[in-house]
Each structure stands twice: as C-alpha cells, then as structure tokens.
C-alpha positions as CSV (number, residue, x, y, z in Angstrom):
1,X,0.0,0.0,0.0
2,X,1.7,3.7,-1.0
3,X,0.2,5.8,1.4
4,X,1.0,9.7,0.5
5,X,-0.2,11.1,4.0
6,X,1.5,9.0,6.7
7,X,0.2,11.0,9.0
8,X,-3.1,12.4,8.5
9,X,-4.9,15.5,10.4
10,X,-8.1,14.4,13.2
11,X,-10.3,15.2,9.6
12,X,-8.2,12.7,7.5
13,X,-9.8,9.3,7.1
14,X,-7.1,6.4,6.5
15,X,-7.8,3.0,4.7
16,X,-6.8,0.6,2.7
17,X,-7.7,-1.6,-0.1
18,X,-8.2,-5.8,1.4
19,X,-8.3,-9.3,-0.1
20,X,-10.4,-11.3,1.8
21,X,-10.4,-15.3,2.3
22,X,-13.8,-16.3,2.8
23,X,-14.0,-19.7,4.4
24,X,-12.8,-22.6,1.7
25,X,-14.2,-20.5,-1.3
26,X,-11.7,-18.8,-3.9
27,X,-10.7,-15.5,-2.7
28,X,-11.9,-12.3,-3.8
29,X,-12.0,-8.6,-3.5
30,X,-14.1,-7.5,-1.3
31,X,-14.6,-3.1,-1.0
32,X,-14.4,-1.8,2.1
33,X,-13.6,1.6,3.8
34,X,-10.7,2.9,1.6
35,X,-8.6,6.0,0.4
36,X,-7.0,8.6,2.1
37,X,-8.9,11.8,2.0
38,X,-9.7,14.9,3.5
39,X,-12.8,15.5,5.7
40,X,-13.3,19.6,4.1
41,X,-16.0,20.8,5.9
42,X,-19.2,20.6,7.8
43,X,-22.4,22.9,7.2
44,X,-26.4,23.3,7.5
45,X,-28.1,23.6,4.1
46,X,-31.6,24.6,3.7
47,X,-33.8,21.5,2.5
48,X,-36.2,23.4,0.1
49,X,-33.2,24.6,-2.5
50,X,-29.7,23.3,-0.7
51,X,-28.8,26.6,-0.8
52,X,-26.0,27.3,2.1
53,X,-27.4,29.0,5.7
54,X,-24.9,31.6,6.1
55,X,-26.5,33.8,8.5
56,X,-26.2,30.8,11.2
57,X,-30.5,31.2,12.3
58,X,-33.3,29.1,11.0
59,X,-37.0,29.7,11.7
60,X,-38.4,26.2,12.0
61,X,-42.3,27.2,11.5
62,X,-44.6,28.4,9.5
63,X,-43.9,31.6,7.3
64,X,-47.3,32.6,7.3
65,X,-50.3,31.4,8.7
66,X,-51.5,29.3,5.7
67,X,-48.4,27.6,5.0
68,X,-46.8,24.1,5.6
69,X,-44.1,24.5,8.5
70,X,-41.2,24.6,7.3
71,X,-38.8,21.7,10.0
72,X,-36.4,20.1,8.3
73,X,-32.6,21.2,7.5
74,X,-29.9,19.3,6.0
75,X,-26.8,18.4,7.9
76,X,-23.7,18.3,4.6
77,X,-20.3,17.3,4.9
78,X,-17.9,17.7,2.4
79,X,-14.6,15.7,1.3
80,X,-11.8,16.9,-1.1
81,X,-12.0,13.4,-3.2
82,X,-13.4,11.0,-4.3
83,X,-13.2,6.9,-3.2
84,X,-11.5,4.8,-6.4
85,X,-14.0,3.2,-7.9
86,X,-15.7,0.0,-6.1
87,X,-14.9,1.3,-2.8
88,X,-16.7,3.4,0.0
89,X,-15.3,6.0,2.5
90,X,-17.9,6.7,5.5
91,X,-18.1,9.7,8.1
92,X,-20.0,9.2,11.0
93,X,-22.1,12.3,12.9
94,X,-22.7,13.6,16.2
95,X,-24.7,16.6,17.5
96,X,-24.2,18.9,20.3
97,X,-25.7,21.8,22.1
98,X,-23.4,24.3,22.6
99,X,-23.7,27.3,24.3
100,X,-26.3,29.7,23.5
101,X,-25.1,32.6,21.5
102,X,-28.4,35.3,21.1
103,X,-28.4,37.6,23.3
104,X,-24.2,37.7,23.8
105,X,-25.7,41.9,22.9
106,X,-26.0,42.1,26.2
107,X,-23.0,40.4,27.8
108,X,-25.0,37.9,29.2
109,X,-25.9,34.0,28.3
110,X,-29.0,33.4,28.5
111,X,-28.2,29.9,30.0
112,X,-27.2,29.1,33.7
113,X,-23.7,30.2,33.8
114,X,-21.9,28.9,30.9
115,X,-23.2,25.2,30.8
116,X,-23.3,23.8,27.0
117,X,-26.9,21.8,27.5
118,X,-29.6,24.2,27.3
119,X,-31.8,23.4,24.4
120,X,-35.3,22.9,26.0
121,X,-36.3,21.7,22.0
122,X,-35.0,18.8,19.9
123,X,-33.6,18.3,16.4
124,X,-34.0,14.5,15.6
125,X,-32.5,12.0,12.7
126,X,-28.8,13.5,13.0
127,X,-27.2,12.7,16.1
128,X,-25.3,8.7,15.0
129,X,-25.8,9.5,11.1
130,X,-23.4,7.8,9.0
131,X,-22.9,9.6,5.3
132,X,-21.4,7.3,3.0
133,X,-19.1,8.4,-0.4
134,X,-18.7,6.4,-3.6
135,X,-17.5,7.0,-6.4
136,X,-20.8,7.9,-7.7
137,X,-21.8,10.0,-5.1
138,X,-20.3,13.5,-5.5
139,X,-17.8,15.2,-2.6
140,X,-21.1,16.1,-0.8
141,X,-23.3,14.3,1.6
142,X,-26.2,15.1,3.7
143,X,-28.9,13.8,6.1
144,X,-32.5,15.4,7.0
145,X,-33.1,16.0,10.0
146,X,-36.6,17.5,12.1
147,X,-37.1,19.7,15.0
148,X,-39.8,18.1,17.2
149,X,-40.1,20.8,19.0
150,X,-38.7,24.4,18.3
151,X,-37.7,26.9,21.1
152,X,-35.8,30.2,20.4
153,X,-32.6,30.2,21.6
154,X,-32.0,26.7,21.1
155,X,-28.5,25.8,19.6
156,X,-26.7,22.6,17.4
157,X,-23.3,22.5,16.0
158,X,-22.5,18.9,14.6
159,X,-19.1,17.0,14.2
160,X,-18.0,14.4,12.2
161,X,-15.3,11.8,12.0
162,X,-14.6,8.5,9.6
163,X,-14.2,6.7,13.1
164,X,-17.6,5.5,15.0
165,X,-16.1,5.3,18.2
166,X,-14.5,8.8,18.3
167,X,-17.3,10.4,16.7
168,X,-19.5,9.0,19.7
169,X,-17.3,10.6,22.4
170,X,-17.3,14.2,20.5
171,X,-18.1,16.7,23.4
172,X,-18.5,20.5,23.6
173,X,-15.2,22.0,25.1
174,X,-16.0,23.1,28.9
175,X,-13.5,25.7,28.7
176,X,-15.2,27.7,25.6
177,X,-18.2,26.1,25.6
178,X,-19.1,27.2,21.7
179,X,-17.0,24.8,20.0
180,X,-16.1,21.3,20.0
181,X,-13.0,19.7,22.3
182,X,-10.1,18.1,21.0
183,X,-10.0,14.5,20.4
184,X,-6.3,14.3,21.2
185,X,-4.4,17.1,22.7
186,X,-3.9,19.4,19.9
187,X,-6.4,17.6,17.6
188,X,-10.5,18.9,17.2
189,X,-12.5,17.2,15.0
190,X,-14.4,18.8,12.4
191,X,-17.5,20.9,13.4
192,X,-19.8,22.8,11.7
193,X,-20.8,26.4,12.7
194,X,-23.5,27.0,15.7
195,X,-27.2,27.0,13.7
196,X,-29.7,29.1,16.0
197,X,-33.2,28.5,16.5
198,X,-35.3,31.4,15.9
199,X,-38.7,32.2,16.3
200,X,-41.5,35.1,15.1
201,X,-44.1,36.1,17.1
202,X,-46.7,38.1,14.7
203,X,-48.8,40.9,16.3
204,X,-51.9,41.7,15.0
205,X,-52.3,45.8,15.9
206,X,-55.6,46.8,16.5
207,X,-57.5,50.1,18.1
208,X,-60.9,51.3,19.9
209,X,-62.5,53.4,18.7
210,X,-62.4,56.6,20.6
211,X,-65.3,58.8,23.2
212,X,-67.3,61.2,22.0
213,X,-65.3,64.6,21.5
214,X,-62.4,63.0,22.5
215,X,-59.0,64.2,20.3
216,X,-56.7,61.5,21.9
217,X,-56.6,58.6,20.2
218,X,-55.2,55.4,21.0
219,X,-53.7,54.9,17.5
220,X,-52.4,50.9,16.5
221,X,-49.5,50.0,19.7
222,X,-45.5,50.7,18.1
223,X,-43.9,47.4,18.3
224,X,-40.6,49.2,16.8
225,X,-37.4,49.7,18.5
226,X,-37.7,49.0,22.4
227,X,-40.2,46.0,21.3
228,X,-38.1,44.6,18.6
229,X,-34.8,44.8,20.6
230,X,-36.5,43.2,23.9
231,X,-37.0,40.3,21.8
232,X,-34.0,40.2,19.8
233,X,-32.0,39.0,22.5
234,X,-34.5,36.0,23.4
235,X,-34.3,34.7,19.6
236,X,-37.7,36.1,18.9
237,X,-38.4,38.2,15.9
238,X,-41.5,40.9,16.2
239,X,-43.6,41.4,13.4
240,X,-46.7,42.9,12.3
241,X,-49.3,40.6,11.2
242,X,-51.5,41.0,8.1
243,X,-53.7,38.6,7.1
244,X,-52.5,35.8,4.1
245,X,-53.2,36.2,1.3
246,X,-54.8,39.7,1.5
247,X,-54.5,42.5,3.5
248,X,-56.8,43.5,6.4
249,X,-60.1,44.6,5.5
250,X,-60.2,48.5,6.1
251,X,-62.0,49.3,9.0
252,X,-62.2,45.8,10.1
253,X,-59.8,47.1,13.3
254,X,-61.0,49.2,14.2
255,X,-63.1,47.9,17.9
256,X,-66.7,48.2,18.0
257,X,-66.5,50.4,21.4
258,X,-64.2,52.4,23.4
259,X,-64.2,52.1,27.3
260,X,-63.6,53.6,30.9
261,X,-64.3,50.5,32.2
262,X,-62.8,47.1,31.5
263,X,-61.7,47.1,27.7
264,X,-61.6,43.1,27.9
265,X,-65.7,43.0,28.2
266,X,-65.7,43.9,24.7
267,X,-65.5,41.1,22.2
268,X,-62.1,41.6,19.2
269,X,-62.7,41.5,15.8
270,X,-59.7,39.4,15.2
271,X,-57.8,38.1,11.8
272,X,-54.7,36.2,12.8
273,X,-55.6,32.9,14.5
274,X,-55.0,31.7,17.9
275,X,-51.4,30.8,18.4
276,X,-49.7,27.5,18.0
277,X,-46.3,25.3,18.4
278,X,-45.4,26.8,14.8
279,X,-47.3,30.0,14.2
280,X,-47.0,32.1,17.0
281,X,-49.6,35.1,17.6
282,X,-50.7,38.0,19.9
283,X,-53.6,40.6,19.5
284,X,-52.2,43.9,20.8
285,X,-55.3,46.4,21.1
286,X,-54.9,50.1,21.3
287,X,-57.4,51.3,24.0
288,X,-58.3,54.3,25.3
289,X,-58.8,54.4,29.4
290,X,-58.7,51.3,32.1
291,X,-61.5,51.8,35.4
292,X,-58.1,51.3,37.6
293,X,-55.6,53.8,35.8
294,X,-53.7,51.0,34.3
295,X,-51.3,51.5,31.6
296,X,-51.9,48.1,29.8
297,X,-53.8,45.0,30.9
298,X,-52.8,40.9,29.3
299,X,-55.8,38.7,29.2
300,X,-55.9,35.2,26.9
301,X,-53.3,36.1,24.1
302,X,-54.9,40.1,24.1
303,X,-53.5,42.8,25.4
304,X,-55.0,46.1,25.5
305,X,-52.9,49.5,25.4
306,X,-54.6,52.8,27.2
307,X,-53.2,55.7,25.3
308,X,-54.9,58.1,27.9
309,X,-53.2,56.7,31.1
310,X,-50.1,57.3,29.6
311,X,-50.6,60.1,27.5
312,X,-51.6,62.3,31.0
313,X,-48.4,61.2,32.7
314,X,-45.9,60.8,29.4
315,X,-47.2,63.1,27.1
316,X,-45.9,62.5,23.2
317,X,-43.8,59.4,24.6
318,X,-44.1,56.8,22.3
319,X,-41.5,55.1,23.8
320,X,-43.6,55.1,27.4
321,X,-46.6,53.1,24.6
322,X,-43.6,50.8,23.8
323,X,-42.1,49.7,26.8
324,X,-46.0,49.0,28.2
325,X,-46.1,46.7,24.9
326,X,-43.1,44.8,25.7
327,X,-44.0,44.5,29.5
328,X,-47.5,43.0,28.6
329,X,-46.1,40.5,26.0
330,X,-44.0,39.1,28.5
331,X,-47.2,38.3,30.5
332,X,-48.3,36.6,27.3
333,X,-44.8,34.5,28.1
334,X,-46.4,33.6,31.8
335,X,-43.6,36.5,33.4
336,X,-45.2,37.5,36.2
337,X,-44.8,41.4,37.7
338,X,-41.8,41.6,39.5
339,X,-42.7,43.3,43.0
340,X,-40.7,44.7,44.4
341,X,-39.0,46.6,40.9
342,X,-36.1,44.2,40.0
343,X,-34.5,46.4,37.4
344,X,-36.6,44.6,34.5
345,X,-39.5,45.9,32.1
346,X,-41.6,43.2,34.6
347,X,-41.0,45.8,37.4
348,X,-44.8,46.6,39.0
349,X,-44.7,49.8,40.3
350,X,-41.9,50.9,38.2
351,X,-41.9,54.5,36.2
352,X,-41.6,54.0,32.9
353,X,-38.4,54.8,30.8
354,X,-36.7,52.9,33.4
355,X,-36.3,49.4,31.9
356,X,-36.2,48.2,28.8
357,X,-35.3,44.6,29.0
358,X,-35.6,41.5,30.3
359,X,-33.4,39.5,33.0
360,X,-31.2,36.6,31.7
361,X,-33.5,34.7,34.1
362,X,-36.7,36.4,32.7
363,X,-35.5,35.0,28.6
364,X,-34.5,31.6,29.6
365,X,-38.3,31.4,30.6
366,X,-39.4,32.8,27.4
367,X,-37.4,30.4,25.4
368,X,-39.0,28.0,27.2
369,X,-42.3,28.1,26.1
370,X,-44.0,26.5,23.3
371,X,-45.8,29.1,22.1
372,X,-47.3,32.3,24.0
373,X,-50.6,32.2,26.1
C-alpha cells in the first residue's frame, strides 16, 4: 500500500484496499472503507433549495399562517476526493448543544452560567448518522433532520469523523463552551458552525374606537425599536401581522367600542388565528382608558394598550406606549410582575423609561415556552 499522508490531520480518514479469504471459497476482493482523503467541511443547508445558511439562524415554523411548516434542515459534509471506484469511504455524525449565542448583545448568556446543555427543543434523525461516499456519489453528503419541538434560543453545532467510536465521544469544550474539544491534545474534530433556533411572534395591531369629543386617540400600539430589541435578545423576531393572502379589510380594526371601564368585556374582531407550536400570535389592542388607571392589561393572548393613562403622565412618549407593549407580551410569556421593581421591564410599580429589557433569568423562561398564552 503507498500511502502519500502518513500522517493524516483528526479530519483525515485512512484505509486501505483488502483481499479477503472467505472460508474454503476462492478468494476475492471485497470493497471496504478505503482511500486517504480529506474531511473539508461541515455545514447546514436549507432543505427546500440546498442553498447554504450563512446567517447561522433558522426559523423552523410556519412563514405565514397558511403555509406548511417549514422543519427540516440538512446536515452536509464535504470531502476533497473521491473513493477509487468500487470502494466506500464513511463519516460518522454527532450533535451537540453548545452554548447559546443570542443575546451575547447584552453580555449575558442566557443559559445558567456557561453550561453547554440548554436546548429545551429537539432536532431529531442527526445525532449517530453515518454519510457514506462512492464513487458515484459527489464530494457532498447530507442527512435530514426534524425539529420536534422548536424553542428560540435553542443551539446545534454537529461534528464528524470517519471513526464510529470517536465520533461518539465528541463533546462541547467546557472551557469555551461554543466549540467542540479536542479528540487528542492538539487535535479537534471537524464541526460545523452554531445553527440558532429562531422564532417570530406576529402581532396583529388593533384600536378602539375613541369617546365622544375626545381628540386623543389610542392609535395601532408601536412594536418598533424597544419592542423589537427586547425580543432580539431572546431569539424572537416581532412582526406585524397582516392577514394571508390579503390585507386587512379596512375598518375591520378598528373595535366596536371604546371604554372607561374594563376594555376586555368587549369582544375583538380578530384576523390572525390563535397561536400554535409553529405560528405564533398575539392581539395587541390600542385602547383608550382602564377603570383602575392602568397603563396596559394581558388577558388570553390580548393585550390592550390605554393611550390616555399614559398620555396624562408621558405626554408625546411613544417610547412610554412601547415599553407598556413589551412588559405585557411578556405576560403573554407567563412573566409575572416583578414586585418589588427588579431592574426589568416586569417591574410593578416601576416609572416608565426605566427598563427596557428583560433579566437573563426572565428570557430563559421565554425560550422555554412552546408558544405564548
């Protein structure tokens, strides 16, 4: 056997060409695990046109309310030749949580400490996979695999080696716990990058009517800025929800009756459905005043915004209408006020302008959740 590489990197796979005797019949060549080539690289390819995820996120759900959900991605590896013709060359897979990676904005992990291990989904039909190269096969190989379950701010990175038995003992390195530790000192094995779970929570934005005579309105709730980055660092995209395939009917948002009283008495004209494990939804209602001077109130995936009570103590401040929005969507998320104020937008009393975010403690519950009440 002329081996070129006598000593080939932890990505290298080593073999050999055999005869084998079988019993008393004549001997002949039997293929096995041969060559010497190069394990090149690892990566997660969309399934619908194999088209390369470079932004490292994947939104396992449903783009729009009508539509299939969208599960699946393709775990690829890639070698830098081919197998001689009759023979094989195998890699074998393993996948791993690493640490999570989304809100690093805020110099915080969202995990306990800095434990790989957080995922509360799961992403099945990788973990064990072996990909197998022929001749005929091309330098590329790929499995499927399916997210169960889908939570934001869930993590995978996969490895690979030619060797079963050190591909199974693969583990995320303790000391930087967003890559893959060596298999011998000196040596990692091939990994992909970290692919991050995302998720979008629509908001359908709605509005009361307003009094008689009455010049304040409550206007459609901003879910802009403070909204939009409160969720950013959870995994969670914000966006406004318009009814697929065609836009909202005009007028059709508008509430059937303002009120000083309790806002939630009133029944919602409401066009995006009721929320589920892959379309998530909220109905955010701009209202104009609460019996109890409330800024905002969260009741069975509604909340309701009153534009008076916060106009009369933060006049102009759409940013105060904001912050109220992003306080009651994390009711939607089973938060629960947080009394006395813990420096978070779940503070009760707190003033607002204050607090803009969420605790590390207050996200990993988020993430948690299957979909919001």
């Amino acid at each position: 056997m002329d081996n070129t590489r006598t000593n080939p990197s932890a990505g290298d796979y080593l073999g050999m060409k055999a005869t084998a005797a079988l019993g008393n019949k004549s001997t002949q060549s039997k293929p096995i695990d041969v060559g010497i080539y190069t394990l090149t690289g690892l990566a997660w390819n969309q399934v619908t046109n194999g088209a390369a995820i470079t932004s490292g996120k994947i939104y396992p759900e449903k783009p729009n309310s009508s539509a299939a959900a969208q599960k699946d991605v393709n775990a690829v590896a890639s070698i830098d030749r081919l197998p001689s013709a009759g023979m094989k060359g195998t890699v074998h897979l393993k996948l791993l949580d690493p640490m999570n990676q989304c809100n690093a904005s805020i110099g915080t992990p969202t995990n306990v400490g800095t434990a790989p291990n957080d995922n509360n989904g799961s992403l099945s039909n990788i973990d064990g996979k072996t990909l197998k190269f022929t001749q005929g096969s091309g330098i590329n190989a790929w499995v499927k695999g399916t997210f169960a379950t889908a939570h934001p701010g869930d993590n995978y990175l996969f490895a690979a080696h030619p060797h079963s038995g050190i591909a199974s003992g693969i583990t995320i390195d303790t000391t930087n716990p967003t890559t893959v530790a060596d298999v011998v000192t000196g040596k990692k094995p091939t990994a992909s990058s970290i692919l991050e779970v995302w998720r979008t929570l629509w908001a359908e934005l709605d509005q009361m009517t307003l009094p008689p005579n009455n010049k304040l309105h409550a206007g459609e709730p901003p879910i802009s800025g403070i909204v939009q980055n409160g969720f950013n660092v959870a995994c969670i995209s914000v966006k406004k929800f318009t009814p697929n395939p065609k836009p909202e009917t005009p007028g059709d948002e508008i509430r059937p009756a303002w009120s000083s009283t309790v806002a939630s008495k009133y029944s919602a004209i409401r066009d995006s459905p009721s929320p589920t494990n892959d379309f998530w939804t909220i109905q955010i209602i701009g209202s104009f005043r609460h019996v109890d001077g409330a800024y905002g109130t969260y009741a069975a995936n509604m909340i309701f915004i009153y534009g008076w009570e916060i106009e009369n103590d933060y006049p102009g401040s759409v940013a105060a209408r904001e912050e109220t929005v992003l306080h009651e969507i994390g009711h939607g998320f089973t938060l629960l006020d947080s009394s006395p104020p813990d420096n978070t937008v779940m503070s009760s009393p707190a003033p607002l302008l204050l607090y803009q975010h969420f605790s590390p403690q207050q996200i990993r519950i988020i993430q948690a959740q299957s979909m919001p009440q």
